[in-house]
N, CA and C of each residue as an Amber inpcrd file, in Angstrom:
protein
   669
 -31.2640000 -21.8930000  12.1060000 -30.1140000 -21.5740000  11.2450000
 -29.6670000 -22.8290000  10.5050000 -29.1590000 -22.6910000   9.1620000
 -28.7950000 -23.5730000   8.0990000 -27.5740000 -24.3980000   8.9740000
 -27.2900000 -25.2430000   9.2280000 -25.9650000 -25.8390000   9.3890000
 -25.5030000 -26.9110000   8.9090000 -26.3490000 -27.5580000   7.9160000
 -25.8740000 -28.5300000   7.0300000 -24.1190000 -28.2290000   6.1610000
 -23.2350000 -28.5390000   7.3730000 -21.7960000 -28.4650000   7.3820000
 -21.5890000 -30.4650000   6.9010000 -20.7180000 -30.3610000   6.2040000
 -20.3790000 -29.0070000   4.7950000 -20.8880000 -29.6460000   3.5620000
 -21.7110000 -30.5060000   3.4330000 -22.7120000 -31.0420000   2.6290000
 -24.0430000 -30.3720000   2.5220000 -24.9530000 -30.6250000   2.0450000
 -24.6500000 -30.0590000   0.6570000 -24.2470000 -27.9770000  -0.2470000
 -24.0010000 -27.4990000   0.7790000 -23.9660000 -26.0630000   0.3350000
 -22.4410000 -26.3080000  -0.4790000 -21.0900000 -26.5790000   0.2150000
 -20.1430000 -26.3980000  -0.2280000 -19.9040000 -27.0410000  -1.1930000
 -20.0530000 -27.9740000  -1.9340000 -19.5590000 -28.2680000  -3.4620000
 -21.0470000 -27.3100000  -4.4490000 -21.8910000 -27.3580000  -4.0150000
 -22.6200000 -26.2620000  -5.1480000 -22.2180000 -24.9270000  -5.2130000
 -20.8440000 -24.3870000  -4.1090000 -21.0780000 -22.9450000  -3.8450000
 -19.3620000 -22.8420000  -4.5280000 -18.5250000 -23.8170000  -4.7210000
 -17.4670000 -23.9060000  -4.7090000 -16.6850000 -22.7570000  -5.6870000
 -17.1590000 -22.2550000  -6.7760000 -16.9020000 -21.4350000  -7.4660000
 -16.9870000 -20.0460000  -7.1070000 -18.2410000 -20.1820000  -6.1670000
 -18.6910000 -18.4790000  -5.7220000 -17.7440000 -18.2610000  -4.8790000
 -17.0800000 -19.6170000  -4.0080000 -15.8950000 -19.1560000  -3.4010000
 -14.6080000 -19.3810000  -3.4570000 -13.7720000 -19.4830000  -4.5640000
 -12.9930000 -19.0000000  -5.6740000 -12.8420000 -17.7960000  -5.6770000
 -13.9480000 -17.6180000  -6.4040000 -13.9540000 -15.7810000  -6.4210000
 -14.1950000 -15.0610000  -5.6390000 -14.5860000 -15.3250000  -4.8340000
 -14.8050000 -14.3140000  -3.3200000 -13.6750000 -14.2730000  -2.9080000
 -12.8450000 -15.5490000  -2.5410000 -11.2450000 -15.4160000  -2.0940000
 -10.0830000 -14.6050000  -2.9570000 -10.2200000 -14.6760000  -4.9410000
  -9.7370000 -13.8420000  -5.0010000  -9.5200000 -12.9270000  -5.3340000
 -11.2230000 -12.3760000  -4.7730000 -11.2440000 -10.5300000  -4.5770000
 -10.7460000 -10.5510000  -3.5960000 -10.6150000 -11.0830000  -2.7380000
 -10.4400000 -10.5370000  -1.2690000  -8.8840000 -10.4690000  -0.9830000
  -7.9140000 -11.3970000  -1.7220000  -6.4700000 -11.4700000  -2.0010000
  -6.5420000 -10.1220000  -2.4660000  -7.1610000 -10.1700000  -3.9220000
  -6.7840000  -8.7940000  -4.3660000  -7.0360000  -6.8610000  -3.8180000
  -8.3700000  -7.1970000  -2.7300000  -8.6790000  -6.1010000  -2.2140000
  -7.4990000  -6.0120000  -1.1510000  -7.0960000  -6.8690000  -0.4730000
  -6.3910000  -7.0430000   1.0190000  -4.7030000  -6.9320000   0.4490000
  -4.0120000  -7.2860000  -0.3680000  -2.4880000  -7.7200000  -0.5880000
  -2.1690000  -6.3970000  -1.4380000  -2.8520000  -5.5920000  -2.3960000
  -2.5200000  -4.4670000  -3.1020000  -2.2880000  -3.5580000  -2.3150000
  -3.1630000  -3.1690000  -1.4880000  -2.7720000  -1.5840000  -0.5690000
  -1.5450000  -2.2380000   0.2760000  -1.3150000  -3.1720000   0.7890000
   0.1360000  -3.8870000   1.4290000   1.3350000  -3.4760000   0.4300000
   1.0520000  -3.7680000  -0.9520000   2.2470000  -3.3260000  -1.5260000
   2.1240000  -1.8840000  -1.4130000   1.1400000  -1.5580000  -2.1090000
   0.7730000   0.2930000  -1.9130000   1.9310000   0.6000000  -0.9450000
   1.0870000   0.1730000   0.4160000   1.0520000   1.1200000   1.6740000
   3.0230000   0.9880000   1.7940000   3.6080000  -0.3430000   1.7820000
   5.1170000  -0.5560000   2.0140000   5.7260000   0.5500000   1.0340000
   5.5070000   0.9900000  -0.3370000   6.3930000   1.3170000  -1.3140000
   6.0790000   3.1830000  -0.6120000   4.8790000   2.9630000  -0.1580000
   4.6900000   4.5970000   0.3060000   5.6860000   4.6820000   1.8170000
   5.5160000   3.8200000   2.7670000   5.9460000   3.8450000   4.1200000
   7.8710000   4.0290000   4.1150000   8.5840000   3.2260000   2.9830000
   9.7210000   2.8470000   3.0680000  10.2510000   4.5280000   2.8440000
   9.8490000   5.3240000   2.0780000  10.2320000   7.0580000   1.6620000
  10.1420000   7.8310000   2.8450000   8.9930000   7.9330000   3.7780000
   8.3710000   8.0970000   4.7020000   9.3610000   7.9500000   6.2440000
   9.7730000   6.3300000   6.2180000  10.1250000   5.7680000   7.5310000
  11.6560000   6.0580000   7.3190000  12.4380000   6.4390000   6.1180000
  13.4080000   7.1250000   5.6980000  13.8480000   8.4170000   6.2740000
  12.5610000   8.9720000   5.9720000  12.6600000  10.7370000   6.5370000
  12.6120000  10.5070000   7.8800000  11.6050000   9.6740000   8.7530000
  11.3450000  10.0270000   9.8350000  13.1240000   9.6160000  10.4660000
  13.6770000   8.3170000  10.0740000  14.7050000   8.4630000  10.6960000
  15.9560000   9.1330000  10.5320000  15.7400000  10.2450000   9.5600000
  17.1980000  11.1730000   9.1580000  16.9770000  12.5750000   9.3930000
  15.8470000  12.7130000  10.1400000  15.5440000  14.1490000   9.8930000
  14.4880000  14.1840000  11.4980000  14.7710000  14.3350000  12.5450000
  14.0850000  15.2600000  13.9270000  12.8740000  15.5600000  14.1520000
  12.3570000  17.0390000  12.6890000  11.4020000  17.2880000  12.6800000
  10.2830000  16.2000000  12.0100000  10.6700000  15.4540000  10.8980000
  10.0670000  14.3610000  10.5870000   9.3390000  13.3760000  11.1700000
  10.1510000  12.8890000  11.8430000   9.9260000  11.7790000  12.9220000
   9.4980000  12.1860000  13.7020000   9.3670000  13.2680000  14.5910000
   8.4060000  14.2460000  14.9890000   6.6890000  14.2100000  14.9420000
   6.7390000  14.4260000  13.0540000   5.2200000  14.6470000  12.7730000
   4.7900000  13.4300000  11.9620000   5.7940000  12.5030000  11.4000000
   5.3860000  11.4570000  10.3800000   4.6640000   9.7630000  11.6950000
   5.7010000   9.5170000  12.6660000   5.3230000   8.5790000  13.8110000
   3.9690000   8.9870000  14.5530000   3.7050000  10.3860000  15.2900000
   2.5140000  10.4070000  15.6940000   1.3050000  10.7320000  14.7610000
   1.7460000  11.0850000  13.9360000   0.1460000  11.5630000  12.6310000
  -0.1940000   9.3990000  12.0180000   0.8600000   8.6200000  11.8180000
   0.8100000   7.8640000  11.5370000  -0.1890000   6.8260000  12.7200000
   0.7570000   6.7010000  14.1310000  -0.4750000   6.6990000  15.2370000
  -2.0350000   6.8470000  15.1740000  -1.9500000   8.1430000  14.5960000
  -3.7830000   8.8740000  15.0270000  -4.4280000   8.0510000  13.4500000
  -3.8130000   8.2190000  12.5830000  -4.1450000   7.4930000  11.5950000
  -4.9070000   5.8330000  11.9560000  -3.7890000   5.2050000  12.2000000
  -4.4660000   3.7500000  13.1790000  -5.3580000   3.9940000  13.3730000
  -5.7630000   4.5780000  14.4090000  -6.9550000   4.4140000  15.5290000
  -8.2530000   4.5870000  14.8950000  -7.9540000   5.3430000  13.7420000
  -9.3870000   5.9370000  12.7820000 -10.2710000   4.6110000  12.4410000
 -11.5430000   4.9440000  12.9930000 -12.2390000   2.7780000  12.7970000
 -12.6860000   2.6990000  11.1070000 -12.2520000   1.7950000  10.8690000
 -12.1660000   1.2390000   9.5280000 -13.3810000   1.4180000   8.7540000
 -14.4360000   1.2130000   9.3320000 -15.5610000   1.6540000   8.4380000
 -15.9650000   2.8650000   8.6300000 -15.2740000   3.9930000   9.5690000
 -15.2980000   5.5980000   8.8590000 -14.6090000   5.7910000   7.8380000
 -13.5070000   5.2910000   7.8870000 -12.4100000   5.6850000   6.3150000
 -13.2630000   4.5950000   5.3800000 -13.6770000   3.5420000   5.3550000
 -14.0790000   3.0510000   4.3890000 -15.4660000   4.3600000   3.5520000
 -15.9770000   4.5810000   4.6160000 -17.3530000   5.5400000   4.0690000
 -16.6210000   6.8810000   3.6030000 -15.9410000   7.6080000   4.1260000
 -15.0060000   8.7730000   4.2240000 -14.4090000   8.9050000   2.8990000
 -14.3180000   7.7600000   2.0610000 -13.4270000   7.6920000   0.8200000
 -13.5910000   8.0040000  -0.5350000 -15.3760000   7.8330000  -0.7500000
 -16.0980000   8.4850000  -1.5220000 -16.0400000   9.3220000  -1.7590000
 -16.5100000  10.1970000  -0.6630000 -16.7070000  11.3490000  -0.1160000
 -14.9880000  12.2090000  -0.2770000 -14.1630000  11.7820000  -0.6230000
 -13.1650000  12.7700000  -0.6860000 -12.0710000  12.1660000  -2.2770000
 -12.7980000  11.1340000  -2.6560000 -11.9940000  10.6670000  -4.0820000
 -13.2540000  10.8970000  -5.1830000 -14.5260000  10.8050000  -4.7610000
 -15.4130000  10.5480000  -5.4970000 -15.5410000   9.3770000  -6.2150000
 -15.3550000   8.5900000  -5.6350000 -15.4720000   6.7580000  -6.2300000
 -16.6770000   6.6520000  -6.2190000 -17.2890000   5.9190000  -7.1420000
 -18.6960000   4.9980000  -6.7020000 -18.7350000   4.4750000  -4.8900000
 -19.7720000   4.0110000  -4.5290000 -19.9200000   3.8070000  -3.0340000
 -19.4720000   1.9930000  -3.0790000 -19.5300000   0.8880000  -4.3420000
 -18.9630000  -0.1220000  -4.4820000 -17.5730000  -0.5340000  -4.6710000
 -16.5840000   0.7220000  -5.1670000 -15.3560000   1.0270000  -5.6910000
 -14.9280000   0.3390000  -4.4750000 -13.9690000  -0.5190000  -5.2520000
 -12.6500000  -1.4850000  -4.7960000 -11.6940000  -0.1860000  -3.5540000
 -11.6990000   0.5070000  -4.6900000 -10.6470000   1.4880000  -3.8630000
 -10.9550000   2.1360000  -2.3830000 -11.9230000   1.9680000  -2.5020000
 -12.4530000   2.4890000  -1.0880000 -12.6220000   1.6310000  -0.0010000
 -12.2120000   0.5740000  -0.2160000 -11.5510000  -0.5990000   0.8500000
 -10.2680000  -0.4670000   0.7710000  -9.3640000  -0.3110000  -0.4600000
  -8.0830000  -0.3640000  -0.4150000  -7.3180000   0.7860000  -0.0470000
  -7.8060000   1.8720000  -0.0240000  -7.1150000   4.0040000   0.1160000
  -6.9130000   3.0680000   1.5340000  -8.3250000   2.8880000   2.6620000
  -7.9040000   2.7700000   3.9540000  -6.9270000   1.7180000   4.3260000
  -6.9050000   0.6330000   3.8430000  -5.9600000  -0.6210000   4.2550000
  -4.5980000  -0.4060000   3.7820000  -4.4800000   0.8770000   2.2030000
  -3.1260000   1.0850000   2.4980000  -2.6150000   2.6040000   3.5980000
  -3.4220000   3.1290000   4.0630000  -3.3110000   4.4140000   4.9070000
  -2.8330000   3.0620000   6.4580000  -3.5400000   2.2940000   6.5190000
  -3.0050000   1.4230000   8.0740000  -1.9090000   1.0060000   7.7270000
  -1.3230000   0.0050000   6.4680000  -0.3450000  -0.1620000   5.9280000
   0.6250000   0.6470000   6.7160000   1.0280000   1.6020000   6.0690000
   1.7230000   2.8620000   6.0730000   1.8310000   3.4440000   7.4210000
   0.6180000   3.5350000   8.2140000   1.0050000   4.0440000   9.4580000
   1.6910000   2.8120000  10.6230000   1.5620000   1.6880000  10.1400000
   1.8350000   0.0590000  10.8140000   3.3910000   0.4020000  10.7690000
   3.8560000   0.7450000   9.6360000   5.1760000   0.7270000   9.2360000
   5.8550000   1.5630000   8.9280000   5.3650000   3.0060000   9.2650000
   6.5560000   4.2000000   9.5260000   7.2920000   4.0530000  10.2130000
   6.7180000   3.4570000  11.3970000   7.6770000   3.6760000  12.7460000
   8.8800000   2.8430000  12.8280000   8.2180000   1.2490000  12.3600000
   8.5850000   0.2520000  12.3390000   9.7950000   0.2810000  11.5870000
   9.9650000   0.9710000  10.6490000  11.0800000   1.3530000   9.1170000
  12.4250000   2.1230000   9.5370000  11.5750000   3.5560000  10.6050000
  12.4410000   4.4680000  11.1310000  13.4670000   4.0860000  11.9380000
  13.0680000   2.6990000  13.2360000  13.2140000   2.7400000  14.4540000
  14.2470000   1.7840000  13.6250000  14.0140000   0.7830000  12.4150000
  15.0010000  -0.3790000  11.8040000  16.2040000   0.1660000  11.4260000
  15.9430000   1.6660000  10.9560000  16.9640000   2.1260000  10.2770000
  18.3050000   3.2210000  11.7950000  17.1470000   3.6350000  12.1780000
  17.7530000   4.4560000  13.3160000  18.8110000   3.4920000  14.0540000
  18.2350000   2.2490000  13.7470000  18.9720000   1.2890000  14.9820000
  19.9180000   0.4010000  13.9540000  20.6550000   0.6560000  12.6500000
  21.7270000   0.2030000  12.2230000  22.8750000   0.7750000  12.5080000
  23.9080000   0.0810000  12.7860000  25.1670000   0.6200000  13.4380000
  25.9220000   1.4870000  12.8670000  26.4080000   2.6980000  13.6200000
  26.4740000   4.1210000  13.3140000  28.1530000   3.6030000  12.1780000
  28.6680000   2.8400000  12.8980000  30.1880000   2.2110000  12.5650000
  30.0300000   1.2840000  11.0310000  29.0510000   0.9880000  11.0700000
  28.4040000   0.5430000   9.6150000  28.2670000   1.3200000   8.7390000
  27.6520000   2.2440000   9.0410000  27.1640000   3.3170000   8.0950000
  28.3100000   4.2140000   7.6170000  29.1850000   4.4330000   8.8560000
  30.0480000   5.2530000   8.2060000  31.5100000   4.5220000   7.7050000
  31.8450000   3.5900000   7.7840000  32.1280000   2.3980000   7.0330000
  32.0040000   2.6360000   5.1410000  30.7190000   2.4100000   5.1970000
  29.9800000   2.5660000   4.1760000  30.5290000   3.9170000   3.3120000
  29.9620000   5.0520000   4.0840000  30.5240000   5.9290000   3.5710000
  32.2700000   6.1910000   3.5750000  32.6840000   5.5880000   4.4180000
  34.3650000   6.2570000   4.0250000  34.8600000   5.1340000   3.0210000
  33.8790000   3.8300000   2.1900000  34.7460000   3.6480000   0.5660000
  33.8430000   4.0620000  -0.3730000  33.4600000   5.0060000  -0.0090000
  32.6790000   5.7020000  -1.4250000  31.0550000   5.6250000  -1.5980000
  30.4750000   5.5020000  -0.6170000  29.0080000   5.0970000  -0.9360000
  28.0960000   6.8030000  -0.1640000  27.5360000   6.8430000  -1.4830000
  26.8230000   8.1680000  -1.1470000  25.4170000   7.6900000  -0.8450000
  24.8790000   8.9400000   0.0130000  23.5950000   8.4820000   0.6540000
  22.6710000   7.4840000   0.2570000  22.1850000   7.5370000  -0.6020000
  21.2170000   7.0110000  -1.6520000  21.6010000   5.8670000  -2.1820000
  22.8630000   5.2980000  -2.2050000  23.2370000   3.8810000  -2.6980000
  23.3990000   3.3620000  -1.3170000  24.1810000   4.0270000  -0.1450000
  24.0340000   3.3840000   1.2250000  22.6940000   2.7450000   1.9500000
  22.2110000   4.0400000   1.5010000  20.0170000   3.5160000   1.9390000
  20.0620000   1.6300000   1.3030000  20.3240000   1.7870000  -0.3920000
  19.7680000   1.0630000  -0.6330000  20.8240000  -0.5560000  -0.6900000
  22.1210000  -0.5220000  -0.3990000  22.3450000  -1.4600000  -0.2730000
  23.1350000  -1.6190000   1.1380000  22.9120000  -1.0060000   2.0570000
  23.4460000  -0.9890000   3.7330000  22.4320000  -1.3940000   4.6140000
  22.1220000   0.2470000   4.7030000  20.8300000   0.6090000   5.4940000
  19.6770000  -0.5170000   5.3630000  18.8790000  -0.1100000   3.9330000
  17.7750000  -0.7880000   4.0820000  18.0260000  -2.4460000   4.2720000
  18.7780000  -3.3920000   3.9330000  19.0740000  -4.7360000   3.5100000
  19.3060000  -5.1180000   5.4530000  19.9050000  -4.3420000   5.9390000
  19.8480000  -4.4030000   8.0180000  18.5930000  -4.2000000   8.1710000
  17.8930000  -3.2630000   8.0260000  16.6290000  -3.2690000   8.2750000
  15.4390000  -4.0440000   7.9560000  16.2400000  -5.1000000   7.3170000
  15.1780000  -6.1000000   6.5110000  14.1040000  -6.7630000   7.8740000
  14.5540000  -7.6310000   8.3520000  14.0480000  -8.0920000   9.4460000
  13.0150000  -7.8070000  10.9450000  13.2330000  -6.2420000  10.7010000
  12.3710000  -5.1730000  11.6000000  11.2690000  -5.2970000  10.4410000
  11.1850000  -4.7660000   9.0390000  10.0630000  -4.5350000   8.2000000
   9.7410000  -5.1050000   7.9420000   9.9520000  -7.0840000   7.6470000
   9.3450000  -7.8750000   7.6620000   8.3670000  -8.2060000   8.3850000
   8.7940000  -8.3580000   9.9090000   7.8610000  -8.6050000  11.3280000
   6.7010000  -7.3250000  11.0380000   6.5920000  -6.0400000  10.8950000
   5.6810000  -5.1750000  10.3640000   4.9440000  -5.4710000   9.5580000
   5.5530000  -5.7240000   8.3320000   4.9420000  -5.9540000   6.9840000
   3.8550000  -7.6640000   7.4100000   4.2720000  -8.5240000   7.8910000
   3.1530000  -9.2350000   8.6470000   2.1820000  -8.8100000   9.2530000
   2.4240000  -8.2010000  10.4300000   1.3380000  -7.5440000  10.8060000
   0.0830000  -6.6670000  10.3370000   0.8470000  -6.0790000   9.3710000
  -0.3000000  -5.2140000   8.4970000  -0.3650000  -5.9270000   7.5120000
  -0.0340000  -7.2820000   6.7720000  -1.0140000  -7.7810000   5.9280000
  -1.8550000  -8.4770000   6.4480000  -1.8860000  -9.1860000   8.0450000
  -2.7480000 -10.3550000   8.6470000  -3.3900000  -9.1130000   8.4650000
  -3.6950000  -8.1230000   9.3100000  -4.4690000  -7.1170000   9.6610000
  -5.0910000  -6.6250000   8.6790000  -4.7200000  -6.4180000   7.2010000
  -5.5750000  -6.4750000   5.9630000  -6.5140000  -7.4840000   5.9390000
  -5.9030000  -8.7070000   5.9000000  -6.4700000  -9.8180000   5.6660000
  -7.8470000  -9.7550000   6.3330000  -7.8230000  -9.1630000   7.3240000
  -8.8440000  -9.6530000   8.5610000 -10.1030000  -8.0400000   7.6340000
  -9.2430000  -7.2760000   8.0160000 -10.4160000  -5.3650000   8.1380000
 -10.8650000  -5.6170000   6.3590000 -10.1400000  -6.1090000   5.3420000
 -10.6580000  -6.0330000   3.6310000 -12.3860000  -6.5510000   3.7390000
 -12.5030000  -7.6880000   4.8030000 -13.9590000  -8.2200000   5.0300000
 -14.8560000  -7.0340000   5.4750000 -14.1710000  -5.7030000   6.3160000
 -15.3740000  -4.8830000   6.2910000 -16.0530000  -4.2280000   5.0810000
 -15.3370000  -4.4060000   4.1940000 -16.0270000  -3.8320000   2.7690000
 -16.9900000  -4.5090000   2.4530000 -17.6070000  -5.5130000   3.0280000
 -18.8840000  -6.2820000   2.3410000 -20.0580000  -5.4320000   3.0590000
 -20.0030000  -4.3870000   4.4130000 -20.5970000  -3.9620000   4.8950000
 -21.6870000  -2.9540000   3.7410000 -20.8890000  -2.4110000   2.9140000
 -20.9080000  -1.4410000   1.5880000 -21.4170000  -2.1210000   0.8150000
 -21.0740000  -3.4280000   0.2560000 -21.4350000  -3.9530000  -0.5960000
 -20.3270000  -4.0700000  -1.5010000 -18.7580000  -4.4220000  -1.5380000
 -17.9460000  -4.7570000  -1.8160000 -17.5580000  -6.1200000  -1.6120000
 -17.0250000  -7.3380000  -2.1140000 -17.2060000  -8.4000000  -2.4500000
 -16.0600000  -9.3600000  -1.5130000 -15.2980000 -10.0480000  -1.8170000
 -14.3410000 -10.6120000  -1.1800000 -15.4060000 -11.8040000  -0.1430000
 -13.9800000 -11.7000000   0.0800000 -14.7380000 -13.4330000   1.9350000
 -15.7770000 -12.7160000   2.6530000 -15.6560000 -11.4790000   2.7380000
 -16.6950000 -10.6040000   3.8150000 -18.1210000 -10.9470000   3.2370000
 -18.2660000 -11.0640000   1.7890000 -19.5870000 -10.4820000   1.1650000
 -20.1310000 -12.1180000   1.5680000 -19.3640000 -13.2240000   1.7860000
 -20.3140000 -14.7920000   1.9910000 -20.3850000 -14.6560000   2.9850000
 -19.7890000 -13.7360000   4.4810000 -20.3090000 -13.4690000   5.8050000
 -21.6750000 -12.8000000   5.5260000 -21.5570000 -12.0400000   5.1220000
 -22.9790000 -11.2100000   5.1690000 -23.9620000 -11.6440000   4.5340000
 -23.6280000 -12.5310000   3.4080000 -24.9540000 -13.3510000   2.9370000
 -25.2490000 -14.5880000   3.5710000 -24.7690000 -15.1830000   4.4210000
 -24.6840000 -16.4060000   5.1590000 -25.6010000 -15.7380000   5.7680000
 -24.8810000 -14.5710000   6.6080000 -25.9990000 -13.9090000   7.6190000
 -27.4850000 -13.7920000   7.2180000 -27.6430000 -12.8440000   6.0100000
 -28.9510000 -12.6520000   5.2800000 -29.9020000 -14.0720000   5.1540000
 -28.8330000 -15.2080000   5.0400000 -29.8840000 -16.7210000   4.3930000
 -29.7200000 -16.5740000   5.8290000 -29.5430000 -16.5090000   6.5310000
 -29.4980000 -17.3720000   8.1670000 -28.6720000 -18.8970000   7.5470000
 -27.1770000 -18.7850000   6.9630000 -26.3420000 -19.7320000   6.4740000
 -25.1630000 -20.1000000   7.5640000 -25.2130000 -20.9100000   8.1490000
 -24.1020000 -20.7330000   9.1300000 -22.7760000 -21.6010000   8.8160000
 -23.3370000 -22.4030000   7.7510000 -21.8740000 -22.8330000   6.9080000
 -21.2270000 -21.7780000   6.1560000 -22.2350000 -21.2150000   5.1480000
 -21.7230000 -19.9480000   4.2510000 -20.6150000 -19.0320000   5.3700000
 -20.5420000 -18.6420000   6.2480000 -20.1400000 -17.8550000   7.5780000
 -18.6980000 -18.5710000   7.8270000 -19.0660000 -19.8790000   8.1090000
 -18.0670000 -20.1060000   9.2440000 -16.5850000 -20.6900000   7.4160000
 -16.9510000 -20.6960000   6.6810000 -16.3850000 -21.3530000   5.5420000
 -15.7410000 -19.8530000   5.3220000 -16.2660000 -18.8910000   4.8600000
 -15.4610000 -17.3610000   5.0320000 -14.4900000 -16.9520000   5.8810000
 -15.4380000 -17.3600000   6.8540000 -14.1110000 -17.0770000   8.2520000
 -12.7070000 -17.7650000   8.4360000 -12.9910000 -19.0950000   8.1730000
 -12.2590000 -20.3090000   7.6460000 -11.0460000 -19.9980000   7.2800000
 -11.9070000 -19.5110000   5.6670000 -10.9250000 -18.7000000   4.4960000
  -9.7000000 -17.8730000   4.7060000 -10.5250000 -16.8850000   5.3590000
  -9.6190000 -16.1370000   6.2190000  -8.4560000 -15.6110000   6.8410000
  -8.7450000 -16.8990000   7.9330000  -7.7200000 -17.2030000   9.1930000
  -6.8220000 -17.8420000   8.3270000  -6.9440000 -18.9120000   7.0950000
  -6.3800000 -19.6710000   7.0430000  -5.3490000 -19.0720000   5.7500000
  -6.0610000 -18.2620000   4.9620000  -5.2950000 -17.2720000   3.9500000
  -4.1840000 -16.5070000   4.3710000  -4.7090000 -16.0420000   5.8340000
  -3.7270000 -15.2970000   6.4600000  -2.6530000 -15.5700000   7.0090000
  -2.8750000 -16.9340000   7.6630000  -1.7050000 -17.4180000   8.0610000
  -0.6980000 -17.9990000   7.1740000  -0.9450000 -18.6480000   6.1280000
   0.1730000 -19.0280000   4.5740000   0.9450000 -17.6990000   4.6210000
   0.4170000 -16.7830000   4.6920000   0.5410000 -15.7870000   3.6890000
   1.6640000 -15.2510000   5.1000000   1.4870000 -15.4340000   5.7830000
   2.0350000 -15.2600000   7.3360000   3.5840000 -15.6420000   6.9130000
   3.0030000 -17.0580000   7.1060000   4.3380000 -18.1850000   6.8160000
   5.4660000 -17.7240000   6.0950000   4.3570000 -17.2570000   4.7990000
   5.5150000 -17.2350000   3.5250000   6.7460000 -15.9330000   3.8300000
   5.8080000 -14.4850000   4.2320000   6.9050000 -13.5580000   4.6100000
   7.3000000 -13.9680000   5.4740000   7.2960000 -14.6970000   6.9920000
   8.6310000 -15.1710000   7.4840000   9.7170000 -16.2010000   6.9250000
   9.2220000 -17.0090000   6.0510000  10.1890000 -17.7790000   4.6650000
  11.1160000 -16.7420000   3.9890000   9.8870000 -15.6920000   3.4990000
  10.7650000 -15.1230000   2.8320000  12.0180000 -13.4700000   3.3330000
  11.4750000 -13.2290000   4.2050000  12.5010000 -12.6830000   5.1760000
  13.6510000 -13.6510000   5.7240000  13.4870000 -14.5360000   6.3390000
  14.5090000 -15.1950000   6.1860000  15.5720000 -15.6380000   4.8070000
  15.1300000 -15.8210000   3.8360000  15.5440000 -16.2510000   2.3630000
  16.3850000 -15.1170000   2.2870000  15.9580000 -14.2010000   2.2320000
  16.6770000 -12.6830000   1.7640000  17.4590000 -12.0810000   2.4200000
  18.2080000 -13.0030000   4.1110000  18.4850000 -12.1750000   5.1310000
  19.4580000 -13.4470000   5.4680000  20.2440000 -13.8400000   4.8750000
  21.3110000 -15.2530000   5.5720000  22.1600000 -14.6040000   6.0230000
  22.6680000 -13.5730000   6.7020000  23.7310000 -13.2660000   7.7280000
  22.9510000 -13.2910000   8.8290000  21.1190000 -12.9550000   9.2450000
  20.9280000 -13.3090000  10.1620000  20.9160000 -14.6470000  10.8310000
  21.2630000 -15.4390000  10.1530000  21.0960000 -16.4730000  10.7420000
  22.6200000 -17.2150000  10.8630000  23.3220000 -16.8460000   9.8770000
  25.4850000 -16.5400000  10.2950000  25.6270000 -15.9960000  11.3450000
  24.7920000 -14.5490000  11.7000000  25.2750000 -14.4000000  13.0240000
  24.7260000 -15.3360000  13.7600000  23.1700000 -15.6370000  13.9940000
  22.9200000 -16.5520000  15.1890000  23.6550000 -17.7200000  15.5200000
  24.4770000 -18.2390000  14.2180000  25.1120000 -19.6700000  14.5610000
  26.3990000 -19.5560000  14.9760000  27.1690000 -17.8300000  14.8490000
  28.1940000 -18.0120000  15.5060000  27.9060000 -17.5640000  17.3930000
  27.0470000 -17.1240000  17.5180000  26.5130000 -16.3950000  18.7280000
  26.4950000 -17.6100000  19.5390000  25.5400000 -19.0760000  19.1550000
  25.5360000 -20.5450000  19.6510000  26.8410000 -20.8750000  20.5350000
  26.4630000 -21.0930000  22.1350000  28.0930000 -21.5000000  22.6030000
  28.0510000 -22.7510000  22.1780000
């Protein structure tokens, strides 16, 4: 196996991986927005409504468990995409999205204080403006910690699309593999871990940024 780390492959390859990283941003971070703008309507119902939360938390469950390269193959087959189509990495990563963070949305909202809410409503705030400047803005901090999880978890499953022949960090795993390249490999993987974790960082930056009473309360809580 090749292991001439990291001379000379990586400055001749430096461009091919550019662009491999950002397909792979772009295959992995889109269904994240997708999947949140679909989950937040969703994790709404499940927590205002019995029967909802009912069928939206466990269908979301069974969803999970489905292994990533059946829905990746599965997607064709029910959108009619080409078998290379972007989208057929992204339908599944925003379907995990979404099931990562129904629950996660419901359980944020279920668990804002009943004395808050109706607060809210007795100076004038009707449902739909309460959601959006009560409700959801408390719940920030539950959907953040989620919304991490299912983008590392993008970050990581977007690489099974090179299996297909879809491009991103996955596709220099699988050609590393093909040359018998074990820099090409471990430089992907690299990529990766290390994409994922910034990207980590930044939504706990930026959950915090957007959320300064949590941290008013923690400093009056301090004996």
């Amino acid at each position: 196996m090749n292991v001439d780390w990291p001379w000379p492959w990586l400055p001749r390859n430096i461009d091919d991986i550019v662009e491999a990283t950002g397909e792979h941003l772009y295959l992995a971070l889109l269904p994240v927005l997708v999947g949140l703008l679909v989950s937040i309507p969703l994790g709404w119902a499940a927590s205002r409504w019995g029967w909802a939360r009912l069928i939206l938390v466990p269908l979301a469950g069974v969803l999970y468990t489905i292994p990533s390269l059946a829905l990746i193959t599965l997607v064709p087959l029910v959108l009619g995409t080409k078998i290379i189509d972007p989208l057929n990495v992204q339908v599944p990563l925003a379907i995990y999205t979404v099931a990562l963070l129904v629950r996660s949305i419901s359980d944020a909202l279920i668990a804002v204080p009943g004395d808050v809410t109706a607060a809210a409503t007795a100076v004038g705030y009707r449902p739909f403006r309460r959601f959006l400047t009560v409700e959801l803005p408390l719940a920030i901090p539950v959907i953040v910690a989620g919304l991490r999880v299912a983008t590392v978890s993008a970050m990581s499953l977007a690489s099974v699309g090179a299996l297909i022949g879809i491009g991103g960090l996955g596709g220099l795993i699988t050609e590393g593999f093909k040359r018998n390249n074990a820099v090409e490999m471990v430089v992907a993987i690299l990529l990766i871990v290390l994409i994922a974790l910034v990207i980590d960082a930044l939504l706990l930056l930026a959950g915090k940024a957007i959320t300064p009473w949590t941290r008013a309360r923690r400093a009056v809580v301090k004996p």
